[in-house]
SEFIRO-382744 format. One record per residue: residue number from 1; x, y, z of N, C-alpha, C in turn. Coordinates in steps of 0.001 Angstrom, whole numbers, padded with zeros to 6 digits, m for minus. Layout:
{node NUM {X Y Z} {X Y Z} {X Y Z}},
...
This chain:
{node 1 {122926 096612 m068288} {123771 097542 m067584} {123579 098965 m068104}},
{node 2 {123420 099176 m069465} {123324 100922 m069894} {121895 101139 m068931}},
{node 3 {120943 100313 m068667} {119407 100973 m068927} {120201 101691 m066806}},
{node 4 {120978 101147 m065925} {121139 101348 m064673} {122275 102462 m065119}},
{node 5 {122869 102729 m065875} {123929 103523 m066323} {122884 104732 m066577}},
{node 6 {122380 104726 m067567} {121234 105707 m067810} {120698 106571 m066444}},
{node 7 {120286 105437 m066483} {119302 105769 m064726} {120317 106190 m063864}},
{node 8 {121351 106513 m063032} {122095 106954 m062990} {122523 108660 m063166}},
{node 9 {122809 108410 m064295} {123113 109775 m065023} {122068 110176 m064636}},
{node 10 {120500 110332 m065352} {119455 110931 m064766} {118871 111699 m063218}},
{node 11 {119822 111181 m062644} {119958 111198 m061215} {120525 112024 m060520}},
{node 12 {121246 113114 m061293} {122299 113558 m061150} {121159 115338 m061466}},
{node 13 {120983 115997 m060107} {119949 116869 m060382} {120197 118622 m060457}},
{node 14 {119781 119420 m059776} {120085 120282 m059653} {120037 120761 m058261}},
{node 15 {119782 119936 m057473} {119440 119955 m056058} {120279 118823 m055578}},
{node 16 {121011 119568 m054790} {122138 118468 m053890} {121553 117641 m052919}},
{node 17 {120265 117767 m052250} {119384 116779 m051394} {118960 115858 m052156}},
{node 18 {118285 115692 m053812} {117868 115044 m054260} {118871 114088 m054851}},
{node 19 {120312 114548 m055214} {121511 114196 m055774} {121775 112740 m054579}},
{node 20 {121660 113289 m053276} {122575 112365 m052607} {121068 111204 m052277}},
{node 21 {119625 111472 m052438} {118654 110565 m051899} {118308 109587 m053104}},
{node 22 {118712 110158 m054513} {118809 109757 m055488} {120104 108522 m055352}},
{node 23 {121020 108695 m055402} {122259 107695 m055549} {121681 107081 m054233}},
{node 24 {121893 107390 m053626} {121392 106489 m052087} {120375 105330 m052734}},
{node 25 {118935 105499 m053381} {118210 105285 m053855} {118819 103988 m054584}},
{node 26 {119687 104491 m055582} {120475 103460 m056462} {121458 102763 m055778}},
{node 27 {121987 103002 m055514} {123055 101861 m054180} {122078 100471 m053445}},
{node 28 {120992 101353 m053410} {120394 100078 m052346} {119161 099715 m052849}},
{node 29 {118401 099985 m053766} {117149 099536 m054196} {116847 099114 m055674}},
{node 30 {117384 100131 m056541} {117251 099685 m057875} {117501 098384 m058178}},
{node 31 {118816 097938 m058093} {118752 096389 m058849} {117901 095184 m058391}},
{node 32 {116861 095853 m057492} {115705 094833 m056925} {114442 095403 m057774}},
{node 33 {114556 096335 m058489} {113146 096939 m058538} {113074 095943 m059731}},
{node 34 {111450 095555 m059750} {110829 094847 m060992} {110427 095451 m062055}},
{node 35 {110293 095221 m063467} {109996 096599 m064785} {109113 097333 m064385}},
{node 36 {108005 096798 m063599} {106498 098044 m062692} {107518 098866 m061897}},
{node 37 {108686 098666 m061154} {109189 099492 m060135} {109785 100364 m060964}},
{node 38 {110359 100183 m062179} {111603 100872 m062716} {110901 101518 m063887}},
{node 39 {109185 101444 m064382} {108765 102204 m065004} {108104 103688 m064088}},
{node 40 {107717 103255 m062412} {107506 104108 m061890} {108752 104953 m061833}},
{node 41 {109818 104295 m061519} {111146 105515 m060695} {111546 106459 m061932}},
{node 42 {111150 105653 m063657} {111505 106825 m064678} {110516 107859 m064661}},
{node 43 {109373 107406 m063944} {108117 108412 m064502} {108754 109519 m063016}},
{node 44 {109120 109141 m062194} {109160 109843 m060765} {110548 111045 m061506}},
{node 45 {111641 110741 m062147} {112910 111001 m062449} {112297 111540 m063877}},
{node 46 {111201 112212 m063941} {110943 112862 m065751} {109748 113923 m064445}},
{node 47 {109728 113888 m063071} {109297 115466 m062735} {110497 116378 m062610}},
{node 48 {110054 117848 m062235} {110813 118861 m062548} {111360 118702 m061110}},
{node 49 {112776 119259 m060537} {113362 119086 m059200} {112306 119181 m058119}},
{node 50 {111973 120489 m058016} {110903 121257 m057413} {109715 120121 m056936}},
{node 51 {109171 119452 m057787} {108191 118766 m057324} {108545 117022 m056955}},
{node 52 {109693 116771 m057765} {110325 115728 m056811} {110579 115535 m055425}},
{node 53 {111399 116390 m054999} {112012 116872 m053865} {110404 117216 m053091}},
{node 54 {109254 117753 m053391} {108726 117919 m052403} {107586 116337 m052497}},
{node 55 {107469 115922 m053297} {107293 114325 m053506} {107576 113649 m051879}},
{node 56 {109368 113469 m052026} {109643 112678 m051376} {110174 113472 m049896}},
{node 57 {109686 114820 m049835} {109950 115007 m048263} {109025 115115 m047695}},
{node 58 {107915 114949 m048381} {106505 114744 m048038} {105652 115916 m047788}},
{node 59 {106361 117097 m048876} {105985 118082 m048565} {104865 118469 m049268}},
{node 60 {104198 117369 m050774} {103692 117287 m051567} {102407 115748 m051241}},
{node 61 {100969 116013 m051519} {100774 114701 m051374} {100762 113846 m052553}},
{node 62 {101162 112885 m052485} {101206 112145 m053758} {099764 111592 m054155}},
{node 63 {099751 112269 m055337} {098151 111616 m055748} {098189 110606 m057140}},
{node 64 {099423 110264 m057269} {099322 109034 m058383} {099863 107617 m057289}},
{node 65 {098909 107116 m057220} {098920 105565 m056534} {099214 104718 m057044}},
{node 66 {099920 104755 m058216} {100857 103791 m058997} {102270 104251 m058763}},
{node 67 {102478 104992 m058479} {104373 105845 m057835} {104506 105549 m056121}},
{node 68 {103332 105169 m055680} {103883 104976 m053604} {104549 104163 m053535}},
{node 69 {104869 102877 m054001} {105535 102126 m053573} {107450 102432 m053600}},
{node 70 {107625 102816 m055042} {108773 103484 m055359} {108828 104719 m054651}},
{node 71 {107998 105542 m054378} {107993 106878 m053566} {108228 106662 m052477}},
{node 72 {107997 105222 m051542} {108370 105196 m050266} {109955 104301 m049886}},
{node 73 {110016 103474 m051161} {111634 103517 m051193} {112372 104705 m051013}},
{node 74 {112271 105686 m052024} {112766 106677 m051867} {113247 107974 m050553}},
{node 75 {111852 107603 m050133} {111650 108386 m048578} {112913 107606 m047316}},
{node 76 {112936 106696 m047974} {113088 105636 m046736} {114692 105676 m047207}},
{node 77 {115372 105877 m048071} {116763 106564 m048870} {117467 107652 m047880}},
């Protein structure tokens, strides 16, 4: 329970779009993700707002192919 508590808190951004796609995110996907899913979503949640946010509005192309799967949860948030 701390490591989803953690994750959580982390979540909590400086950008109110990412704030609400983030919890959204956690409401409905995390407690399915497997340790590969939940080592991607920390590596995704350790970029700076700026490049998160354009991550997942697709304003950015994603060029690490170990983060799409969690990146398209996210989209789909």
């Amino acid at each position: 329970m701390k490591e989803f508590e953690r994750a959580r808190w982390r979540c909590r951004r400086g950008l109110l779009e990412l704030d609400i796609i983030l919890q959204r995110f956690m409401d409905q996907h995390y407690a399915q993700l497997d340790q590969q899913g939940l080592e991607q979503f920390e590596r995704l949640l350790s970029l700076p707002d700026n490049d998160l946010w354009d991550l997942i509005a697709a304003k950015q192309i994603n060029r690490d192919s170990d983060l799409q799967a969690v990146l398209e949860l996210l989209q789909k948030s």
